[in-house]
C-alpha positions, 0 to 999 in steps of 0.5 A: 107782077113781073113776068118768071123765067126759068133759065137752064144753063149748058154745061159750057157755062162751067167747064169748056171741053178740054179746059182746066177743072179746076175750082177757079177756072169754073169760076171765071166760066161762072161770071159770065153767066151771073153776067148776062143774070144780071142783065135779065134782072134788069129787064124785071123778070123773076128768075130760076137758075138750073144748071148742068153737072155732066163733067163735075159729076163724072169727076166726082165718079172718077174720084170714087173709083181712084180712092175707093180701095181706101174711101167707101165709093157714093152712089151717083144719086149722093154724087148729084147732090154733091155736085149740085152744092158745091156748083150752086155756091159757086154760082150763088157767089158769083151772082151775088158779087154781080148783083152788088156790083151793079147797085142792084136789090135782088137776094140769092138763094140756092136750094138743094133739090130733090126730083122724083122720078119712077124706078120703073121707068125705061131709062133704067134698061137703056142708059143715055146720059152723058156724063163727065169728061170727053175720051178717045175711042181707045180711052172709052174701049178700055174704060168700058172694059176695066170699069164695065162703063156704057160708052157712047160717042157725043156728038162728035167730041169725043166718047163719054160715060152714060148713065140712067136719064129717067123723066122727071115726075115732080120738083120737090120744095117748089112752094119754097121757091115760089115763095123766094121769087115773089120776095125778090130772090134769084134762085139756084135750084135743081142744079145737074137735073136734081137729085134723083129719088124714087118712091118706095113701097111704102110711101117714102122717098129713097135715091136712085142712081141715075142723072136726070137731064137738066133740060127736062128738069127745068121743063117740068121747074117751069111748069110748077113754078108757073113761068112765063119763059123757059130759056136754055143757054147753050154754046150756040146762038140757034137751033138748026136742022141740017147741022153741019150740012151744006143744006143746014138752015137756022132756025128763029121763031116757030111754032111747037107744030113745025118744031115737032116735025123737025124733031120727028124728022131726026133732026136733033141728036139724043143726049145733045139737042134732042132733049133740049128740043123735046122739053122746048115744045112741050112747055111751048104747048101751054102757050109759054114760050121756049128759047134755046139761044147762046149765053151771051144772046140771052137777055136779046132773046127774051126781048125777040132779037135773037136766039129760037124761039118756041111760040105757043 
């Protein structure tokens, strides 16, 4: 059987900070990444695609406040879901033009997804998400003054909304998407980290509002769709320690151990690297391997010639 890899694509594979965002602007992003899919099916694997919605769901909030005096405002639960769709046929699209174009055989399939997580978990008392666009100190101060927003500065590029990032406890529809993969399918599924929904009293699913990171998401896909290889697209070809220090050193192929302390240490930041890291390990730790690598370097980091590798 081929070898499965659950691919966690970073937000800057849709939308770049500052860039337009516009529909034909994610989508010319977009083919980048059914670029390097098209690669990885080439080297035989079943592939998993998850994906961000940071920028796209915060516009769709935005929105919500603009016309909310006219259109009765979402919850942000109902705002993930429509972000996931209109991302996923993006997405879809763009892959199935890609795989035709290059003869091969492959179907494309998105699924909406559902992620359950607990109403009891602690993210609900400390907000750490970031979502939607990048604000200045004065733009975030008077954001969180007229609209009671929770603003935080992300990893020097500016401020942006957070919300709930509660953990996932269980991917809904996995057996589908086994079932996809194994009938020779790519599949788009638990796009922005999955619509996040709680267990009621009696039983039954409801939404929450909340943002689940794409990262632990797709941590937790791999774990249930039993993949080989769980690999996180970012802007950056390594993970460092140090970062941006005159000290800072690359990281390549290490244990969960060493990666553990790095991270213990204070090295990863939360709401950037720091998820990206914790879910890598814990997923490693089941003697997978995790890689956190740039987009373009994604189908040489699966064949060990570049990018982080997390070795269990």
């Amino acid at each position: 059987m081929a070898n499965r890899v659950v691919i966690a694509l970073g937000g800057n594979a849709i939308l770049k900070p500052g860039q337009s965002e516009t529909v034909e602007a994610q989508l010319e992003n977009i083919k980048t990444s059914a670029d390097m899919i098209a690669k990885i099916e080439k080297l035989d694997y079943q592939i998993v695609v998850t994906h961000g919605n940071g920028p796209q769901v915060g516009n769709i909030l935005r929105q919500n406040e603009e016309a909310k005096n006219i259109v009765p405002p979402f919850p942000l639960d109902v705002c993930n879901a429509e972000s996931q769709g209109f991302i996923g046929y993006l997405m879809e699209q763009t892959i199935k033009n890609k795989i035709e174009e290059e003869g091969l055989t492959s179907e494309v399939v998105t699924l909406l997804t559902q992620v359950e997580v607990s109403a009891e978990d602690e993210a609900f008392q400390k907000p750490t998400k970031p979502i939607g666009v990048f604000y200045t100190k004065a733009e975030a101060e008077k954001m969180s003054k007229e609209r009671n927003w929770k603003m935080m500065e992300d990893a020097g590029r500016g401020y942006r909304r957070v919300v709930p990032s509660p953990r996932p406890l269980t991917i809904h529809g996995v057996n589908s998407i086994v079932n996809l993969l194994n009938q020779n399918t790519i599949v788009v599924a638990g796009g922005g980290g999955g619509i996040p929904v709680s267990r009621k009293e009696n039983g039954l699913l409801s939404g929450i509002e909340a943002v689940i990171d794409k990262d632990r998401t797709g941590k937790k896909l791999s774990e249930q769709v039993d993949a080989d290889v769980f690999m996180m697209l970012t802007d950056v070809s390594n993970v460092y320690i140090n970062y941006g220090k005159p000290n800072q050193e690359k990281l390549e192929t290490i244990t969960p151990e060493i990666a553990q302390k790095h991270f213990e240490d204070g090295h990863f930041a939360d709401g950037s690297m720091g998820p990206k890291i914790e879910a890598a390990i814990h997923f490693a730790r089941q003697g997978k391997t995790s890689i956190i690598c740039a987009l373009e370097e994604a189908d040489q980091a699966l064949l060990g010639k570049a990018g982080t590798r997390i070795v269990g």
